[in-house]
C-alpha positions as CSV (number, residue, x, y, z in Angstrom):
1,X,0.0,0.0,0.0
2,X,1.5,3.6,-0.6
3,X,1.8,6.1,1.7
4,X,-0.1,8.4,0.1
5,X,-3.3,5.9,-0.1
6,X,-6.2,6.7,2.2
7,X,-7.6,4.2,3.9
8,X,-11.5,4.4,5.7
9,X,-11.3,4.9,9.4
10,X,-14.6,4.7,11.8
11,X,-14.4,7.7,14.2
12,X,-16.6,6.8,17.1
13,X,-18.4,8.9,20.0
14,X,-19.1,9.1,22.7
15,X,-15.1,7.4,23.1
16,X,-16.4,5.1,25.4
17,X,-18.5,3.2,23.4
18,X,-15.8,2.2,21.1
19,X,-15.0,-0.8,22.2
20,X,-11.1,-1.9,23.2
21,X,-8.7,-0.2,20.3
22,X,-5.1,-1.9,19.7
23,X,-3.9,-3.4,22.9
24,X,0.1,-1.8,21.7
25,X,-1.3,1.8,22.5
26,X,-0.7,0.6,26.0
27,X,1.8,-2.3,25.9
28,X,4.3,-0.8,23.1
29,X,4.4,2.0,24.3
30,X,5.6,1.1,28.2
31,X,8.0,-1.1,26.9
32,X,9.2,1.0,23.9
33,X,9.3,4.5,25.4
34,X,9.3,3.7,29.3
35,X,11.5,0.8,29.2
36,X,9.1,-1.5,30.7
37,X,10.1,-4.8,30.5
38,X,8.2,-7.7,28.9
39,X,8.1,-11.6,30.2
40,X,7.8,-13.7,27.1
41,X,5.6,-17.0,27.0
42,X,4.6,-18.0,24.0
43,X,2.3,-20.5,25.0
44,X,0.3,-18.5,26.9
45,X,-1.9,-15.6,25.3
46,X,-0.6,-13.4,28.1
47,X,1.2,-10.1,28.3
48,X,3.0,-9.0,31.7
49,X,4.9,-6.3,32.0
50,X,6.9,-4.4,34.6
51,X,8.4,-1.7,35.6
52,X,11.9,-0.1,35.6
53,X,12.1,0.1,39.2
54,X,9.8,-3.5,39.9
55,X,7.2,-1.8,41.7
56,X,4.8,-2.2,39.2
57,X,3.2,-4.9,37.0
58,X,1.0,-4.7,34.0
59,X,-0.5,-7.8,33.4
60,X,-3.2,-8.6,29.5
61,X,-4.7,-11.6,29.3
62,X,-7.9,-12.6,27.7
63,X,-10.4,-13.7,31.2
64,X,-14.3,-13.9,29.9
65,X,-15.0,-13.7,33.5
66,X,-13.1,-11.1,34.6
67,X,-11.2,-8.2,34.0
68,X,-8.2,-8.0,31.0
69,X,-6.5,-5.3,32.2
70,X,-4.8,-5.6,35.5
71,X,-2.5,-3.1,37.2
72,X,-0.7,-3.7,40.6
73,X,1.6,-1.4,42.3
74,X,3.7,-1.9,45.2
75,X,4.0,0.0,48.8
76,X,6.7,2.9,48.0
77,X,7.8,4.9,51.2
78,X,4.2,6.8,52.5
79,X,2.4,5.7,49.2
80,X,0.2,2.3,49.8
81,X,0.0,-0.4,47.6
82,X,-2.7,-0.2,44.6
83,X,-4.5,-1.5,42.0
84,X,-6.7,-0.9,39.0
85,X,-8.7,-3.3,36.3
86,X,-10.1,-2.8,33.1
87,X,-12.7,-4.9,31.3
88,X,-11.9,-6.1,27.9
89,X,-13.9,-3.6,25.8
90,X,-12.7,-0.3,27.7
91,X,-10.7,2.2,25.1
92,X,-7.0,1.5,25.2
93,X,-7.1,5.4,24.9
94,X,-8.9,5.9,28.3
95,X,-7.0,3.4,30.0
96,X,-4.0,5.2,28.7
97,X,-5.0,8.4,30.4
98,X,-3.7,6.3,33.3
99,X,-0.6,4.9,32.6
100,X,0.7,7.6,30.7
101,X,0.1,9.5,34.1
102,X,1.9,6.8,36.1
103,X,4.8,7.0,33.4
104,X,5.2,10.5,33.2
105,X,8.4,12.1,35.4
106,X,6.3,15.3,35.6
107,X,2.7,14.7,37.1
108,X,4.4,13.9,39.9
109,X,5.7,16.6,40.9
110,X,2.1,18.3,40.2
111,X,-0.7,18.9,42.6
112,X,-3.9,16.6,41.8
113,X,-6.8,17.9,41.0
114,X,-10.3,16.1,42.2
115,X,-10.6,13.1,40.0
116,X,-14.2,14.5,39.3
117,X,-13.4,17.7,37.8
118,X,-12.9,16.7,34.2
119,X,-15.7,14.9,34.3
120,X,-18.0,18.5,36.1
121,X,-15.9,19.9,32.8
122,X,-17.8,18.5,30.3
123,X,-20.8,18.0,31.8
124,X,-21.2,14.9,33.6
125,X,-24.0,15.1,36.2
126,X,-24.7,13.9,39.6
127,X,-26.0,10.6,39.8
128,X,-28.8,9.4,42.1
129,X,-28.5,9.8,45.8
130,X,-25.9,12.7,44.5
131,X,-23.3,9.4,44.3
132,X,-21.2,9.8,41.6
133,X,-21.3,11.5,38.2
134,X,-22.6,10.2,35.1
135,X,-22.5,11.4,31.7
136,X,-24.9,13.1,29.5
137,X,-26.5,10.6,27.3
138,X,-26.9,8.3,30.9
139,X,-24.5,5.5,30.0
140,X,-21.4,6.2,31.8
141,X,-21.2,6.4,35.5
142,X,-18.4,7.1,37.7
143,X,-18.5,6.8,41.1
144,X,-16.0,7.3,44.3
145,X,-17.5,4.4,46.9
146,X,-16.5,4.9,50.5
147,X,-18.3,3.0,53.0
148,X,-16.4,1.9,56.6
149,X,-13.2,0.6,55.8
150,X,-14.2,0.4,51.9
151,X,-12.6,3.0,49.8
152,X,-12.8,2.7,45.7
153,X,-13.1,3.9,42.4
154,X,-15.8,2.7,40.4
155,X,-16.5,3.4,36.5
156,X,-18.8,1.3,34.1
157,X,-20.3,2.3,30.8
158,X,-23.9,-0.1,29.7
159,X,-26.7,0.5,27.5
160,X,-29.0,-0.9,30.0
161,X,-29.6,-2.4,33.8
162,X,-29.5,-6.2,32.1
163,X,-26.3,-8.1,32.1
164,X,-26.3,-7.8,28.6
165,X,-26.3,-4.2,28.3
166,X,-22.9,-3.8,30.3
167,X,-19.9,-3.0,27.5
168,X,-17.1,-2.2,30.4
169,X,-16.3,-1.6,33.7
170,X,-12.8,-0.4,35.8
171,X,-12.0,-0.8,39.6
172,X,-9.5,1.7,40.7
173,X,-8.4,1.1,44.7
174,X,-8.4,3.9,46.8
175,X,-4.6,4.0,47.4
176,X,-4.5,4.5,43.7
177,X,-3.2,7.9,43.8
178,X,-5.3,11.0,42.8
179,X,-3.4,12.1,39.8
180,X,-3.5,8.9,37.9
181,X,-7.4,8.2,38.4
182,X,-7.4,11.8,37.1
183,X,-5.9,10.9,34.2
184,X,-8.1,8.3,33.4
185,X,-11.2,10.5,33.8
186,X,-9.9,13.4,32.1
187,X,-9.2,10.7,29.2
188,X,-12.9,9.1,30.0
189,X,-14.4,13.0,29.5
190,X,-12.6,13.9,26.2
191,X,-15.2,14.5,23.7
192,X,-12.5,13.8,20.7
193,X,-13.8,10.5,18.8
194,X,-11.6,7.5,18.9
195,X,-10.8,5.9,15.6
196,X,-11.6,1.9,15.1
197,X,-11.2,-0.2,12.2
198,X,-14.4,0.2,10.1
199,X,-13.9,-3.5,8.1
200,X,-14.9,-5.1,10.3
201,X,-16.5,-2.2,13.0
202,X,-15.3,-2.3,16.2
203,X,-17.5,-1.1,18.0
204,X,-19.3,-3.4,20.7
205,X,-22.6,-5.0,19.0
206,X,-25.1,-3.8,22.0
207,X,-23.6,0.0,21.9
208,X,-23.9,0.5,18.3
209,X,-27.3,2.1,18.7
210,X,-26.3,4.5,21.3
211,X,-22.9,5.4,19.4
212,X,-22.0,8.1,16.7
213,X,-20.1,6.7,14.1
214,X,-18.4,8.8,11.2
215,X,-16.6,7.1,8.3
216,X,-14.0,8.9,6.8
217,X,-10.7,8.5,4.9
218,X,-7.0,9.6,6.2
219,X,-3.8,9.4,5.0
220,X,-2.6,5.4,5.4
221,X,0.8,7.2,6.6
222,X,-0.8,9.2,9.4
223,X,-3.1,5.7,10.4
224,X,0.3,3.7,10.1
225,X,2.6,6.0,12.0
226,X,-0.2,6.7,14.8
227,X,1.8,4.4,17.1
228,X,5.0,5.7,16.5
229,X,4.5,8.7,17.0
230,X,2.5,7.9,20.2
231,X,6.2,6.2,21.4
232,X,7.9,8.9,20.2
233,X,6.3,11.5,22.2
234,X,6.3,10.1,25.4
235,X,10.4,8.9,25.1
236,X,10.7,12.8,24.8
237,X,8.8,13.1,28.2
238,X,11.7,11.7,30.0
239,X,14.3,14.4,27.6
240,X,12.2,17.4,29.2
241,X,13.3,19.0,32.4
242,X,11.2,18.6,34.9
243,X,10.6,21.8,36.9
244,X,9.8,21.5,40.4
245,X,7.8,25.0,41.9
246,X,10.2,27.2,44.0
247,X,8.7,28.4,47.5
248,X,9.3,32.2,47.8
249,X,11.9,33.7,49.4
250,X,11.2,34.4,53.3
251,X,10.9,38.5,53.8
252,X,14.1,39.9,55.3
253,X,14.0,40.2,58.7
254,X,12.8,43.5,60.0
255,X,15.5,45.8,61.5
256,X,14.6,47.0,64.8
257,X,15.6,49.4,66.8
């Protein structure tokens, strides 16, 4: 195929309703750009990956009764163990608001805002019993769940109450710290499409009702080099100084007499 082919591309929204994506947007680009390292099996359909410094594993693996997506992190000084898990249909994009957070030298050094806020942003509402928000069309809910010693994130998009009408759902654990579960919301309230391989669609079977999907042509360069570029940009993270806020200066001491 030339470069200078286009190719059809699906552009789906609302981005949660678009069903998985490419697993690599995730898994190449840890191991390619943040130098995550991968344990090879062969036999076993089964991705694990982990972390420069060990702390933290990444583990893909096809479960039809459970989640795909797993993320554990180990206790680090004040910082508490945690965990998060993403069904098999949640956008590799939204899941990647997440670990590009966790990956990234700089949001750590930044003060986190309230995971909700990019969700108040673009207009999520307040869900029954003021618990949680949930988006505007009614099929996304997100929901911070404290009760006694129980302290969790909660986020599920369905179509409808049945079993059937459930597409995903993620558990984030309420050590997770705030700046990452903000990066997955803020990733969760984009209103940007996500593209999805039209031939065939992507897009779960029970959401393609509720979801907005826009066929269009694009450069087969700019589909191809998508990844790449992805990789590229956060390898360059790492290059950029990371500047840390300086207190102010204490006021000289009055002279007295």
């Amino acid at each position: 195929m030339s470069v200078t082919e286009n190719v059809d591309v699906a552009l789906v929204a609302p981005r949660y309703l678009a069903g998985g994506g490419d697993p690599t947007w995730i898994t190449a680009a840890l191991h390619r750009a943040c130098d995550w390292s991968a344990q090879s099996n062969w036999l076993v359909p089964r991705v694990v990956l982990t972390s420069p410094d060990r702390n933290a594993v990444l583990r893909l693996g096809p479960d039809p009764d459970g989640p795909w997506w797993g993320l554990q992190h180990a206790p680090v000084g004040e910082q508490r163990a945690w965990s998060v898990s993403f069904g098999a249909r949640t956008p590799v994009e939204i899941i990647a608001g997440l670990t590009d957070a966790l990956t990234d030298p700089a949001t750590a050094q930044a003060s986190a805002p309230d995971p909700y806020e990019p969700l108040r942003h673009a207009g999520w509402r307040e869900g029954h019993d003021d618990e949680g928000l949930t988006s505007p069309d009614g099929l996304a809910h997100v929901e911070h769940f404290t009760h006694g010693p129980t302290d969790c994130w909660f986020a599920r998009t369905a179509v409808s109450e049945d079993p059937e009408g459930l597409i995903w759902r993620a558990y984030l654990s309420g050590d997770t710290p705030a700046h990452l579960i903000t990066g997955f919301t803020h990733a969760l309230a984009e209103k940007a499409p996500l593209p999805r391989d039209p031939h065939p669609l992507r897009v779960p079977l029970n959401a393609r009702r509720q979801a907005r999907v826009t066929t269009t042509q694009l450069r087969s360069a700019a589909v191809g080099l998508a990844l790449e570029r992805r990789v590229t940009a956060l390898a360059n993270r790492s290059k950029q100084p990371v500047h840390t806020p300086v207190p102010p200066k204490a006021p000289p001491p009055r002279r007295t007499r």
